[in-house]
C-alpha positions as CSV (number, residue, x, y, z in Angstrom):
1,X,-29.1,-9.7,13.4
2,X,-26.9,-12.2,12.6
3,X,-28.3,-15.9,13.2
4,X,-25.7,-18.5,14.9
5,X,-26.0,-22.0,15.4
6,X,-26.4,-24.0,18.3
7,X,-24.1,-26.3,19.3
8,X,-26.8,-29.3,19.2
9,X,-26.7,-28.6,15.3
10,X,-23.2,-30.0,14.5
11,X,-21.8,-31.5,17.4
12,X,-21.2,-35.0,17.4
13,X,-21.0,-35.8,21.1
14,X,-23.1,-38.9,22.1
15,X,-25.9,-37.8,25.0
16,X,-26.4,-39.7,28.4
17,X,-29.8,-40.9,28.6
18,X,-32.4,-39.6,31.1
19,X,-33.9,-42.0,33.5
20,X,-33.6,-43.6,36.6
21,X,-31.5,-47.1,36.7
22,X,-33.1,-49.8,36.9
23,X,-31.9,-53.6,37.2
24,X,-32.6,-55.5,34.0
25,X,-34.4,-58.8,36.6
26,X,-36.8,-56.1,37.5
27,X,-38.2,-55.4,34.1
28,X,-38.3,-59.4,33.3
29,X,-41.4,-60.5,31.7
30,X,-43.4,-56.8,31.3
31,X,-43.7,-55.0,27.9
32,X,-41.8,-51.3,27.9
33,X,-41.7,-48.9,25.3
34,X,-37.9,-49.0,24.1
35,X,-37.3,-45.3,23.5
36,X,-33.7,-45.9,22.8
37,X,-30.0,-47.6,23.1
38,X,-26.2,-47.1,23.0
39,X,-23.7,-49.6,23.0
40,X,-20.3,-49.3,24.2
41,X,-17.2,-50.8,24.7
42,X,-17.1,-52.3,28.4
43,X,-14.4,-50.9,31.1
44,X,-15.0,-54.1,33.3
45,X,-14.6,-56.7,30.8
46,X,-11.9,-55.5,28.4
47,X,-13.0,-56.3,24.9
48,X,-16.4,-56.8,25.5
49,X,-19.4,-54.2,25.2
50,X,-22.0,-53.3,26.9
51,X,-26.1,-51.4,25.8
52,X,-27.6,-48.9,27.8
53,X,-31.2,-48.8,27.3
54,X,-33.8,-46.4,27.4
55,X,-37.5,-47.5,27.9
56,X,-40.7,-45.8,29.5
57,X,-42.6,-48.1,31.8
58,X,-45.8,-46.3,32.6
59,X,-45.1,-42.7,32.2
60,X,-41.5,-42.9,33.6
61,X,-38.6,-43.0,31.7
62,X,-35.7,-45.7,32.9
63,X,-32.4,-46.9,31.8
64,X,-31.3,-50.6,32.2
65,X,-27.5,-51.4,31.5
66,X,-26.6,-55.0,30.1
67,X,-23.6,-57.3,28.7
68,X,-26.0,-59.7,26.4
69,X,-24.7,-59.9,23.4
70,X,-28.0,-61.6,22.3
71,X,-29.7,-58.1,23.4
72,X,-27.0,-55.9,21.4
73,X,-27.8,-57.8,18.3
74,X,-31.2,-57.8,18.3
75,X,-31.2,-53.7,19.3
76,X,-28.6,-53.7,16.3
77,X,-30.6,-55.4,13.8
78,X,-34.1,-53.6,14.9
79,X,-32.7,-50.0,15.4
80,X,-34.4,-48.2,12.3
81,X,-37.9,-49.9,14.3
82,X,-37.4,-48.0,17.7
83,X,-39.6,-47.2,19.3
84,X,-41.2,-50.2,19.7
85,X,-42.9,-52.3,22.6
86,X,-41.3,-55.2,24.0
87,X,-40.6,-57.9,26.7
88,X,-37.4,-58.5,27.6
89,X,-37.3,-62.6,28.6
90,X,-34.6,-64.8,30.3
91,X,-34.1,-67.6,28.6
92,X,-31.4,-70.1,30.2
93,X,-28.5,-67.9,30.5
94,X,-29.3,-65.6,27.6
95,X,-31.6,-62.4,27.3
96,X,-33.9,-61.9,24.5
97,X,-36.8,-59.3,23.2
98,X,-39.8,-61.0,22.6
């Protein structure tokens, strides 16, 4: 019988994360699991982007959608780490994972 592949093997299509939204003030200030991220280029604000991020609280899984670009570097740089624990804090008018 001949074996064929499944299209998972080769396709190069980007998957939408599983998870119920959540707003980003909501998750302020309590450590998550970050399971993983995309980043994109924003429809809103033309020629800006935007990261979609997947993180378990408890033993749910959410997404959280944000336009910090301090966020999207640090996911960047810290990538090959996920998954990782972390607290996402507001600082001024800036996000960051502490």
């Amino acid at each position: 019988m001949t074996e064929y592949p499944h299209f998972s093997d080769f396709a190069d299509e980007t998957k939408s994360f599983d998870g119920e939204k959540k707003k980003l003030d909501d998750i302020l200030n309590k450590e998550i699991l970050i399971l993983d991220f995309k980043v994109k280029d924003s429809k809103q604000r033309i020629g800006s982007k935007y990261i979609t991020i997947q993180f378990r609280e408890g033993d749910k899984t959410f997404i959280v959608f944000t336009g910090s670009q301090v966020l999207i570097n640090q996911f960047e740089k810290y990538k090959d780490n996920i998954p990782f624990y972390a607290v996402i804090k507001r600082i001024d008018k800036y996000y960051t994972l502490t």
